[in-house]
C-alpha positions in Angstrom: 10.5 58.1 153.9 11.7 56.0 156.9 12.5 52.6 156.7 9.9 50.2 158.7 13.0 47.6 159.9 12.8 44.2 160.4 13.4 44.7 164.4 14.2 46.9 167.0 14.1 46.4 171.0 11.8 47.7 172.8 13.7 49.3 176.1 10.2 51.1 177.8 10.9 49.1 181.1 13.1 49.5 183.9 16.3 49.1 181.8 17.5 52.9 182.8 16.4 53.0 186.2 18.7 48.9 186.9 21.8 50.1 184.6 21.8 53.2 186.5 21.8 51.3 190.0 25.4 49.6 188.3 26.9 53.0 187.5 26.1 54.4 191.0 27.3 51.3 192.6 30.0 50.7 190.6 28.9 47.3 189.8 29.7 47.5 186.0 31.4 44.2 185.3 30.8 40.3 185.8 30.1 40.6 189.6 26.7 42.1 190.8 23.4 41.3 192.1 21.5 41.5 188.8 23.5 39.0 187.6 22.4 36.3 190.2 18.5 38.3 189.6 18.7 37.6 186.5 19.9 34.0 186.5 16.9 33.3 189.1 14.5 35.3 187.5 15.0 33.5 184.2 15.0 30.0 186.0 11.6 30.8 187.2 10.2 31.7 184.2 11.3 28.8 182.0 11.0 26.4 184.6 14.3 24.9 184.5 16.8 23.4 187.0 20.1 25.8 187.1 20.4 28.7 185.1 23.8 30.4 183.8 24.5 33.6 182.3 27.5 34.3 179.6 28.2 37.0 176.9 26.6 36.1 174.3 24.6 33.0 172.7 27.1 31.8 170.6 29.4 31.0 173.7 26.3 29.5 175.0 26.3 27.0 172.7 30.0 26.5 173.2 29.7 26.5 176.7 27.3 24.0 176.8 29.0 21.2 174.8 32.0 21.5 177.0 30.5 21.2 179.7 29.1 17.8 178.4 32.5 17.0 177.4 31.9 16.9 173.7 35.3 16.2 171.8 37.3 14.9 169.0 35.8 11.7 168.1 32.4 13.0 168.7 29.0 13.5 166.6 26.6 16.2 167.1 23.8 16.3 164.6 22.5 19.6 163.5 20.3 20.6 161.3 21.5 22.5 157.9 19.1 24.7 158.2 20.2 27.2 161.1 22.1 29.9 162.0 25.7 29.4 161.6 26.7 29.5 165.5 25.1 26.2 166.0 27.5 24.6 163.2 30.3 26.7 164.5 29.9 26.1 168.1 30.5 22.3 167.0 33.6 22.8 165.3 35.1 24.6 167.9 34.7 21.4 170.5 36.7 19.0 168.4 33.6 17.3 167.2 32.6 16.3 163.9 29.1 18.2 162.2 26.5 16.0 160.7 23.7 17.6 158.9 20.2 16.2 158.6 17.1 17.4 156.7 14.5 19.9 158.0 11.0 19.5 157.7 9.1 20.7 154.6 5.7 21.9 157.2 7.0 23.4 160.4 11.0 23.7 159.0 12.3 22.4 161.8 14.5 19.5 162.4 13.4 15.8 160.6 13.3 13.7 163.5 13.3 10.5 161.2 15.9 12.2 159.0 18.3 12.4 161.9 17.8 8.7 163.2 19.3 7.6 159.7 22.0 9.8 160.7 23.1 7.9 164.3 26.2 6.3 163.9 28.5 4.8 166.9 30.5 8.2 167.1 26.8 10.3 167.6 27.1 12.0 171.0 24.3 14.5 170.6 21.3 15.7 168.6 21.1 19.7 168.6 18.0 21.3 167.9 17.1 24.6 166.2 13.8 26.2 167.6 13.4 28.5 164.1 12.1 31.3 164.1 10.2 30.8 167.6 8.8 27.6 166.6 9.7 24.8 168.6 10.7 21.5 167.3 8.5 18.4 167.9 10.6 17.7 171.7 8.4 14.5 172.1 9.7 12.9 169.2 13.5 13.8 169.2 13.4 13.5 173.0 12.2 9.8 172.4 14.8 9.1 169.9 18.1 10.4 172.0 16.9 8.6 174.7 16.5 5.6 173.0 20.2 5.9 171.2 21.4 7.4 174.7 22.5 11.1 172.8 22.6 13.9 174.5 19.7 16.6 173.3 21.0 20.1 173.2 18.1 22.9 172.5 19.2 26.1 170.5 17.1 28.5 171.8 18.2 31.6 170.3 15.1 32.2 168.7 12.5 30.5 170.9 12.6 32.4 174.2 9.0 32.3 175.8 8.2 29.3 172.6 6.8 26.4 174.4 5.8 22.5 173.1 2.5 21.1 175.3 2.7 23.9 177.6 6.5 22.8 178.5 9.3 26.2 177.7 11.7 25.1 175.1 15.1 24.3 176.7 13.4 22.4 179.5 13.6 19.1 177.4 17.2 18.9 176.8 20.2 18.2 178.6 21.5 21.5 178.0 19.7 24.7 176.5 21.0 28.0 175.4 19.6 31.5 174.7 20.7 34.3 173.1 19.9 37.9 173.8 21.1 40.0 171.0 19.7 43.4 170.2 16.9 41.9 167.9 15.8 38.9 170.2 12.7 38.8 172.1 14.2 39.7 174.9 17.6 41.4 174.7 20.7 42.7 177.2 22.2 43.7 174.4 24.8 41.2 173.7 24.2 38.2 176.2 23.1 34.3 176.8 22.0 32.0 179.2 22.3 28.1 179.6 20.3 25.9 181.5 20.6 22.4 182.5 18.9 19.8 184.5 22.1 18.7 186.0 23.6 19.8 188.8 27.2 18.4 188.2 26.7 20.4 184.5 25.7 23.6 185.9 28.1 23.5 188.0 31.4 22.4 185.3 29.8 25.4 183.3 30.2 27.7 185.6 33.4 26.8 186.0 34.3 27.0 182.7 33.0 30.1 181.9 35.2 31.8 185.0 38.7 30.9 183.9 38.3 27.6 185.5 39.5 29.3 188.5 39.8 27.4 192.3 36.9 27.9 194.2 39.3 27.3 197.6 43.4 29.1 196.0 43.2 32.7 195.2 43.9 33.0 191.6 44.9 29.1 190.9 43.1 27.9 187.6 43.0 24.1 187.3 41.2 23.7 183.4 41.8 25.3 180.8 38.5 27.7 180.3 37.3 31.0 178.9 36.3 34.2 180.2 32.5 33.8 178.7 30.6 36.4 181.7 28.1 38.5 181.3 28.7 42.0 182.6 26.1 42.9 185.6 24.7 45.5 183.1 23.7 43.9 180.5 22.0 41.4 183.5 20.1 44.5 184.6 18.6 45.2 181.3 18.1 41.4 180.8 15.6 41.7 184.2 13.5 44.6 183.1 12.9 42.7 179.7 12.1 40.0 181.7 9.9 41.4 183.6 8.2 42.4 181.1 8.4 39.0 178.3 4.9 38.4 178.5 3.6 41.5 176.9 6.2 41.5 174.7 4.9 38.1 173.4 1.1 39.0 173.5 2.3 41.8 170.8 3.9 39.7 168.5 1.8 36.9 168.3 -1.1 40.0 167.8 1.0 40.8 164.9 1.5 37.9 163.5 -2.4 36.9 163.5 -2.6 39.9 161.6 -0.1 39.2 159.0 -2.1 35.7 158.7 -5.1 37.3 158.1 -4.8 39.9 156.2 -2.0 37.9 153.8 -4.6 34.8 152.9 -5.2 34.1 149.2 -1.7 35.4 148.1 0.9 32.8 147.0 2.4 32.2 149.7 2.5 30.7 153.5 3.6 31.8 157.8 5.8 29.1 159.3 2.4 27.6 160.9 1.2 27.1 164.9 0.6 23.4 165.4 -1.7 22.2 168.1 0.2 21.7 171.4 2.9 24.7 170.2 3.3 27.9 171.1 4.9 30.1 168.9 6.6 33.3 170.0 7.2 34.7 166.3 10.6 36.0 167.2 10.3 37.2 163.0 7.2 36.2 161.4 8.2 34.9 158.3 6.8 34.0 155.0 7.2 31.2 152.8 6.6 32.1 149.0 5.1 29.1 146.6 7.7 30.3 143.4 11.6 31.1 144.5 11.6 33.1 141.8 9.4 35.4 143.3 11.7 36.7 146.5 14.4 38.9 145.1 11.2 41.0 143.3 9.0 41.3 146.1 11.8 42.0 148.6 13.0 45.0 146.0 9.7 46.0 145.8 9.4 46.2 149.6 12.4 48.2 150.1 11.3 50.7 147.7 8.3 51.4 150.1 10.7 51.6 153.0 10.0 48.3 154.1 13.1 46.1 155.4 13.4 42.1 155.1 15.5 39.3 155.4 15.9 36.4 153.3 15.7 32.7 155.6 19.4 31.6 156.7 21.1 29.7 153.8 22.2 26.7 154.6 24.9 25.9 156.6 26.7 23.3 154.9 26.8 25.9 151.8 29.6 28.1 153.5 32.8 27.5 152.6 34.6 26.6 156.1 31.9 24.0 156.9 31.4 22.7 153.7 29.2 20.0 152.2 28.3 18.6 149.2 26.0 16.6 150.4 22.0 17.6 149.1 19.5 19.1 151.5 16.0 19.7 149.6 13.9 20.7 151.5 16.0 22.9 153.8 17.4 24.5 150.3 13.5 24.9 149.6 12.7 27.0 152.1 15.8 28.8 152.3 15.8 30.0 148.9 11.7 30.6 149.2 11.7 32.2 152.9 11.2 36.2 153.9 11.6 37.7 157.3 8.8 40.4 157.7 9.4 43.3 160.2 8.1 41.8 164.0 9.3 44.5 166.6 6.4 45.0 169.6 6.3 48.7 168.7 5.1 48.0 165.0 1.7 49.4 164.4 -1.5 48.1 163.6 -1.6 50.6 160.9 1.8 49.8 159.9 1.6 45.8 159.5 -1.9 46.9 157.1 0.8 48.6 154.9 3.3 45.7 155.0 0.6 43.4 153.9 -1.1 46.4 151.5 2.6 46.4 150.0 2.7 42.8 149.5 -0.6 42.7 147.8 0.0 45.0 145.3 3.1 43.2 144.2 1.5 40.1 143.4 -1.7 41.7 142.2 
């Protein structure tokens, strides 16, 4: 029997006929019109200012604290409840991680949690768009505005997720995005980030390039990183673009399904307030009883079903470290499952997820 994974990319667009346009052009590396394509493309799809490309997310995230001149002596609140590039994009700036608490409903980031958190060294408040939910960008915009913080948005997850009809990553002072072979949209390995200001854009760019001159052949003036994206996987990243919005329609179509045809079981999807839109980059479920995961994701398996367990914690690994408790986030990471979300899943397949999930408990 095969094994119904948790994701897989869908690549039924142009993505042959634009990566074939590099190869016979020759344009295989980090110069190339689908680079600059992409970048606009993206720009006009989100709605934001300036638009970046780089290798992959997590030197998105990297890229964009530089560029905002995060340091030693800094702050950046985070919540513990994320993947680990957002806590280890920190560490590599010099600055110093604070946790805060997540939020028991959507299991996003506690707004009020993190305003007990502000000290005089807090230079920024990132957020974590889980899952494809986006975080309440009213309130934590409010309260970094108030304090003066920068707001950085983690995207990763949230590509096409918007709060009141506004795209995640359009609320902060930086954004990021992430593009890896299981995202919503993927090139593969790749990011973007995406400012509002000008003089940012422009000090990313930079960075990412080597900090090289723009007016002495081969003269760097900064130390920088070599953080481009290649103009192929910018030409994949363009036919997913182009073609987001179905992809989207799909998985929130299976997602409704999973809602409906799960109800009455012992458990709960991360929920769809009103004003959000949730992209379901994994639809995920939230069991009532811990003890309950480890059985029913055995049991899945042995139907050829794949899942994932929520992210642990991040201030439970050992190189970020701390001892300091989390309840809620350890809650829901201990209770969560990742169901199998890909566009190309079935009807007739997510009826046997849910059939599968059934039995267990029944």
């Amino acid at each position: 029997m095969s094994m119904i994974p948790v994701y897989q990319p869908s690549l039924n667009g142009r993505e042959k006929e634009y990566v074939m346009k590099c190869l016979d052009t020759t344009w295989i590396s980090s110069k190339g019109e689908f680079i600059s394509e992409f970048e606009r493309a993206f720009a006009d799809y989100t709605g934001c200012e300036y638009a970046t490309t780089v290798a992959n997310g997590t030197v998105a995230l990297h890229l964009a604290m530089e560029a905002l001149g995060i340091g030693s002596g800094d702050e950046v609140i985070v919540p513990s409840l994320t993947y680990i590039a957002s806590v280890n994009t920190i560490v590599q700036t010099g600055a110093s991680v604070v946790y805060c608490e997540s939020e028991a409903e959507t299991w996003n980031i506690d707004v009020e949690d993190v305003r007990s958190r502000i000290t005089r060294r807090t230079k920024a408040v990132m957020v974590v768009h889980l899952y494809g939910l986006s975080c309440d960008m009213e309130a934590i915009s409010a309260l970094c505005k108030e304090h003066n913080l920068y707001l950085i948005e983690d995207c990763a997850e949230a590509f096409g997720s918007r709060f009141k009809d506004k795209h995640v990553g359009t609320f902060g002072d930086v954004a990021t995005f992430s593009f890896f072979g299981n995202k919503t949209i993927t090139t593969g390995e790749g990011g973007m980030v995406i400012c509002r200001d000008k003089e940012v854009y422009e000090r990313a760019c930079h960075l990412k390039s080597q900090g090289v001159s723009k007016s002495r052949e081969y003269w760097h003036d900064v130390l920088a990183y070599n953080y481009r994206m290649t103009n192929i996987c910018a030409a994949i990243g363009l036919a997913q673009l182009e073609r987001a919005d179905e992809t989207i329609a799909r998985k929130r179509e299976i997602a409704a399904q999973y809602r409906r045809e799960l109800v009455g079981l012992p458990l709960r999807l991360q929920p769809e307030p009103e004003g959000y839109f949730h992209t379901y980059w994994m639809c995920s479920i939230l069991l009532d009883a811990a003890s309950e995961r480890v059985g029913l994701r055995e049991y899945l398996k042995e139907q050829g079903i794949e899942t994932r367990p929520l992210f642990p914690p991040a201030n439970t690994m050992p190189h970020v470290y701390s001892d300091e408790s989390f309840p809620v986030a350890d809650s829901l990471s201990g209770r969560g499952i990742n169901l199998p979300s890909y566009p190309a899943l079935t009807d007739k397949q997510v009826t046997f997820i849910c059939d599968a999930i059934k039995e267990y408990f029944l």
